[in-house]
C-alpha positions in Angstrom: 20.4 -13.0 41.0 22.1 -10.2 39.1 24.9 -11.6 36.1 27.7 -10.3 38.8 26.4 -13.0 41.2 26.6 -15.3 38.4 30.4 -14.7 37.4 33.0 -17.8 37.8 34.6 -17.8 41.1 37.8 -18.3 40.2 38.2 -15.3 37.2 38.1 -11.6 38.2 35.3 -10.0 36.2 37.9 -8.6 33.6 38.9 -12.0 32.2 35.2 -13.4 32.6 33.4 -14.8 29.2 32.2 -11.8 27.7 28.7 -13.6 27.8 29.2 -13.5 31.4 30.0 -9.8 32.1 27.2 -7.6 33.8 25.7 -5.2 31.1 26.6 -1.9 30.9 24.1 0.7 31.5 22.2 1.0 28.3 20.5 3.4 27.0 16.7 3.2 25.6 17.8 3.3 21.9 20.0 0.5 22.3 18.2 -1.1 24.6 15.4 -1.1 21.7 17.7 -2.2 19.2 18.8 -5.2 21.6 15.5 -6.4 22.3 14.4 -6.1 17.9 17.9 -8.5 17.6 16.8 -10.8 20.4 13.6 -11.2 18.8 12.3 -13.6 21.4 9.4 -12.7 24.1 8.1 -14.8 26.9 8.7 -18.4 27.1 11.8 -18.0 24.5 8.5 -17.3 21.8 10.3 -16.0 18.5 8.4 -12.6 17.5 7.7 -13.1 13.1 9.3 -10.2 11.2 6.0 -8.3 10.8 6.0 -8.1 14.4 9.3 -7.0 14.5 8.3 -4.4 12.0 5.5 -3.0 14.3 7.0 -3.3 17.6 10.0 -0.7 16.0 7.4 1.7 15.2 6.0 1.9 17.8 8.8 1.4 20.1 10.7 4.6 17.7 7.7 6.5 18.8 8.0 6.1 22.8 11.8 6.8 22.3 11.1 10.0 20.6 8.5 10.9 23.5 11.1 10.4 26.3 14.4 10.4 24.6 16.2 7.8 23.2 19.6 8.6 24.9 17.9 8.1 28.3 19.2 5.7 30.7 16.8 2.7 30.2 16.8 2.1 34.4 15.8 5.6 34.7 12.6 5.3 32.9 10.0 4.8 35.4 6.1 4.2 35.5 5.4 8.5 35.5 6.9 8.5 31.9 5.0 5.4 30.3 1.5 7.4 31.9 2.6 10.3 30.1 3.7 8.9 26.7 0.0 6.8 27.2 -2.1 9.8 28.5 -1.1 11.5 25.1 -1.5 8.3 23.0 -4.8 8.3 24.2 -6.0 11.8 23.3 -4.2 10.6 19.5 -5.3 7.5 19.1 -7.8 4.9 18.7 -8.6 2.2 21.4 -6.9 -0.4 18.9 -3.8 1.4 19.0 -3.5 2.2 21.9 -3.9 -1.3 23.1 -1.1 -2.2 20.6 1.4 0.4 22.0 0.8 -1.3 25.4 1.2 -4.6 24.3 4.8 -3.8 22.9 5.8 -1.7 26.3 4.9 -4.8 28.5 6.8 -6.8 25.9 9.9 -4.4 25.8 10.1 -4.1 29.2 8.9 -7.7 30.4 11.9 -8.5 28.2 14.4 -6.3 29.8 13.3 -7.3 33.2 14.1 -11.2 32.7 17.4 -10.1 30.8 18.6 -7.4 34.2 18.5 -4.7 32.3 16.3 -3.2 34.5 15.5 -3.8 38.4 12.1 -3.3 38.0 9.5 -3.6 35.2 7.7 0.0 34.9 5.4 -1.3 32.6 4.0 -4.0 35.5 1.9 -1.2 37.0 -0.1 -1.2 33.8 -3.3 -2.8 33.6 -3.7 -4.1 30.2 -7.3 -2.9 29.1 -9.1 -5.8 26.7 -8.8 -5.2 23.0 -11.7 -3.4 21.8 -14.3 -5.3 20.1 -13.7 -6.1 16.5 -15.2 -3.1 14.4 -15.3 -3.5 10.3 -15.5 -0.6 8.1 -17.1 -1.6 4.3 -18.0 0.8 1.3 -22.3 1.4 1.0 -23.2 0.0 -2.9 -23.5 3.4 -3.6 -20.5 4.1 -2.8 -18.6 1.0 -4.3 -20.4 1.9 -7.4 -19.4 6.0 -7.0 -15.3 4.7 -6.5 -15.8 2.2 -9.4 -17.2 5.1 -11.9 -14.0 6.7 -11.2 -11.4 3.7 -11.7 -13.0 3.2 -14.8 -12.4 6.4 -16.2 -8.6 6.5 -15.2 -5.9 6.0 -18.2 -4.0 3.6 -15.6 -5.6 0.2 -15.5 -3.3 -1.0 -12.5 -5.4 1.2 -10.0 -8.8 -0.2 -10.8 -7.2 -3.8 -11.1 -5.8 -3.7 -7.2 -8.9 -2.5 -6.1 -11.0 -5.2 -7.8 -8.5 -7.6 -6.5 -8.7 -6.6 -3.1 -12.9 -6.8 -3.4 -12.3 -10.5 -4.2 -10.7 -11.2 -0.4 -7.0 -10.7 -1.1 -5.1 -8.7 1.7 -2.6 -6.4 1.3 0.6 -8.6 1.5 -0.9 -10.7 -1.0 -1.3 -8.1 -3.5 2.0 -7.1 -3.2 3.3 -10.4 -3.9 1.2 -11.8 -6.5 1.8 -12.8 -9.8 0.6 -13.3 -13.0 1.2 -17.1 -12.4 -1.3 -16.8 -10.1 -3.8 -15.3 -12.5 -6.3 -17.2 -15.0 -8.2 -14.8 -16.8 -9.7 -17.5 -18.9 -11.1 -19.4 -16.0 -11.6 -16.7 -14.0 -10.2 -17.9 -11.4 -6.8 -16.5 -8.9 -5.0 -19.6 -7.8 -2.9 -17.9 -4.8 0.2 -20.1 -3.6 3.7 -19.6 -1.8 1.7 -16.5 -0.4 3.4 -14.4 2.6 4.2 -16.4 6.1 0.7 -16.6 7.4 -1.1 -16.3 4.0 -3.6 -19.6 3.2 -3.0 -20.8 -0.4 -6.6 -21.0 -2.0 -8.6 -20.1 -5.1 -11.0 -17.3 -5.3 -13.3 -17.0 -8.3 -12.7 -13.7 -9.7 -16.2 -11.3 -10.6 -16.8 -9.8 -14.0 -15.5 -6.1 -13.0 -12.0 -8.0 -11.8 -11.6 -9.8 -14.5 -12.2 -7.2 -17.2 -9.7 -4.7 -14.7 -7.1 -7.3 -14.8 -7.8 -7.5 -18.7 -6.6 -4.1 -19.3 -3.8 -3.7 -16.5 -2.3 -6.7 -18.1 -2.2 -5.4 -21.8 -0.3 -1.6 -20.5 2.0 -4.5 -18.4 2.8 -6.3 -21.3 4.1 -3.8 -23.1 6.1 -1.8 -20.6 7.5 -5.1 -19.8 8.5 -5.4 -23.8 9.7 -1.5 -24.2 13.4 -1.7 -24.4 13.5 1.2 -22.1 11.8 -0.3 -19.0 14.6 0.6 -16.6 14.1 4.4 -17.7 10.1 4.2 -17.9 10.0 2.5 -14.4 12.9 3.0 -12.5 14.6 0.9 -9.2 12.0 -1.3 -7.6 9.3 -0.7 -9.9 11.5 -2.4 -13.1 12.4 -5.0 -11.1 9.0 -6.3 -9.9 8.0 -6.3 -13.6 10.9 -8.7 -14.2 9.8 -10.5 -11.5 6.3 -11.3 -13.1 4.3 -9.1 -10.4 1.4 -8.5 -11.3 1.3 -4.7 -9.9 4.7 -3.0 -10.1 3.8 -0.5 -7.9 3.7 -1.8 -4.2 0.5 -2.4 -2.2 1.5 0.4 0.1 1.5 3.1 -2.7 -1.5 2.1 -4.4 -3.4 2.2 -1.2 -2.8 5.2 -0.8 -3.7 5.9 -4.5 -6.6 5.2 -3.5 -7.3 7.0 -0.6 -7.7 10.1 -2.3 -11.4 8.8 -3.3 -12.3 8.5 0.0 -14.8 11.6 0.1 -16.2 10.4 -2.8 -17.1 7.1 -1.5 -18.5 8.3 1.6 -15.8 6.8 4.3 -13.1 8.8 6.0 -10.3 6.0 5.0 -10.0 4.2 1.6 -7.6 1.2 1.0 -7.3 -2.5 0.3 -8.6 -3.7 3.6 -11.8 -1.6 3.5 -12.7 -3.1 -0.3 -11.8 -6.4 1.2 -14.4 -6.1 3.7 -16.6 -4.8 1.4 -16.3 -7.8 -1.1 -17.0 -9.6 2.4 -20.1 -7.6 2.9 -21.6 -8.1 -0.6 -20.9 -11.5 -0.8 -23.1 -12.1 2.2 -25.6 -10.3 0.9 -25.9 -12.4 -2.1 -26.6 -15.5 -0.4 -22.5 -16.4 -0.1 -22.2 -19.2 2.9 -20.0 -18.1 6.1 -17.9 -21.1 5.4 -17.4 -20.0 1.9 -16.7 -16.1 3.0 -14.0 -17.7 5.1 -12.6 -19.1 2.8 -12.5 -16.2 0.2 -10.5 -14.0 2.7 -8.2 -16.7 3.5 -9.7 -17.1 7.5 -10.3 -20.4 9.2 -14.2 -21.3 9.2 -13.8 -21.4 13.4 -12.3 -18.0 13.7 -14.6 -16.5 10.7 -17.6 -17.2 12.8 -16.2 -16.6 16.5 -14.1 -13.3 15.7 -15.8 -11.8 12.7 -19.1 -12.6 11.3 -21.1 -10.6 13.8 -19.1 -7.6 12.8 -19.1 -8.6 9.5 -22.9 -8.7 9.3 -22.8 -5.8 11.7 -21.4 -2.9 9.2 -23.0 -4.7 6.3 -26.5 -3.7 7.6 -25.1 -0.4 8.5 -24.0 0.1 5.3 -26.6 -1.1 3.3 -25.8 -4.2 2.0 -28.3 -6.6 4.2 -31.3 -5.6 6.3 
């Protein structure tokens, strides 16, 4: 039933509620931004904000394939091949099974709303996700990326990559805080992490806690120069107020650190890969699944059905266990 049919008898469309009124034609771009406000999927689900984030992207990135200014009902099955055929040639199989996932989303969610008569995005099979596939740092290699950090005159570098060897993820970086950190126990106690983030402690390992040693002496006293706002400017100043423990964001020293990554032997370097490899060594020395799990901040159920075979998988690839 289109929203005409659904008018009041009685009022001419003009002087209908406006909540009433048939939509006009949108175009893609708005149609996009309608859908990121709506923030709802199937079964009136509510999408989080990270998902929000991603579906934007990646919804930006069909728009600028076929135009954002096009009419949303004139975008038919023939352009979503294209804009995949090229995504394939471009991207891996775990994007491109996340691009898909937002079209049918997107356009499942026009489709219920009548913004468009058909759903183009119907016609596409969606393939399985690819199986799970872990990247992690040989020992060599760790111990090649560590011999550099060490050298650096910035602590902070060295100290997020420790961190993110002891199981934290990248959100959690960003947000922690010395609050959360007892160097004299050795011991992170993470709470009021990120939506989605389990609270826990993880024991911290002697190269951490001698990392976060030294980071936190050049913190101290940039957070006690009386020139901090000039030293550190906008954000940066501000997060040191705030107690964080890195006052550069997750996203900048990741890709600090991907400028090592010919030097320890993997095309990609950032906190998710030295996560995996603190993963990977703990298993190799003995660590139980149910305490790996709990170290990266997984439930013991999903640890074992989703990612312990590819844990173990890249850790014998790369060295760690036979």
């Amino acid at each position: 039933m289109t929203r005409q049919a659904r008018l009041p008898l009685d009022l001419p469309p003009d002087l209908a509620p406006v909540e009433a009124r048939p939509e006009p034609g949108l175009s893609l771009g708005e149609a996009i931004e309608a859908f990121l406000r709506a923030g709802r999927g199937r079964g009136d689900r509510s999408y989080s904000q990270r998902t929000l984030r991603e579906y934007r992207l990646r919804l930006s990135r069909f728009a600028a394939a076929v135009g954002p200014e096009r009419s949303l009902r004139s975008i038919a099955v023939e352009d979503l091949r294209r804009f995949v055929a090229d995504l394939a040639r471009r991207e891996s199989d775990y994007r491109l099974h996340d691009h898909l996932v937002t079209l049918k989303s997107f356009f499942g969610w026009a489709f219920r709303e009548g913004l468009v008569e058909e759903d183009p995005s119907a016609r596409f099979m969606l393939p399985a996700a690819p199986e799970r596939a872990i990247a992690v740092l040989s020992p060599q290699g760790l111990e090649r990326l560590r011999a550099i950090l060490r050298e650096r005159p910035d602590p902070q570098l060295r100290a997020f990559a420790e961190l993110a060897f002891c199981g934290l993820r990248r959100q959690e970086l960003d947000a922690l805080r010395w609050a959360h950190v007892d160097l004299a126990g050795g011991i992170l106690r993470l709470s009021g992490m990120p939506r989605g983030m389990k609270d826990r402690e993880i024991p911290l390992h002697r190269e951490a806690v001698e990392a976060l040693a030294q980071h936190r002496k050049a913190w101290e006293a940039l957070a006690a120069a009386p020139d901090l706002a000039v030293q550190l400017r906008g954000a940066a100043s501000q997060r040191v107020r705030e107690g964080r423990v890195f006052y550069m964001t997750a996203r900048r020293l990741s890709q600090g650190l991907g400028i090592w990554a010919p030097t320890a032997g993997v095309p990609e370097l950032g906190a998710e890969i030295l996560r995996w490899t603190g993963a990977a060594a703990a298993l190799a020395l003995g660590e139980t699944p149910e305490g790996i799990a709990a170290r990266l901040g997984v439930g013991e159920d999903y640890f074992r059905a989703e990612v312990q075979d590819a844990l173990e998988a890249a850790a014998r690839k790369a060295g760690w266990i036979r």
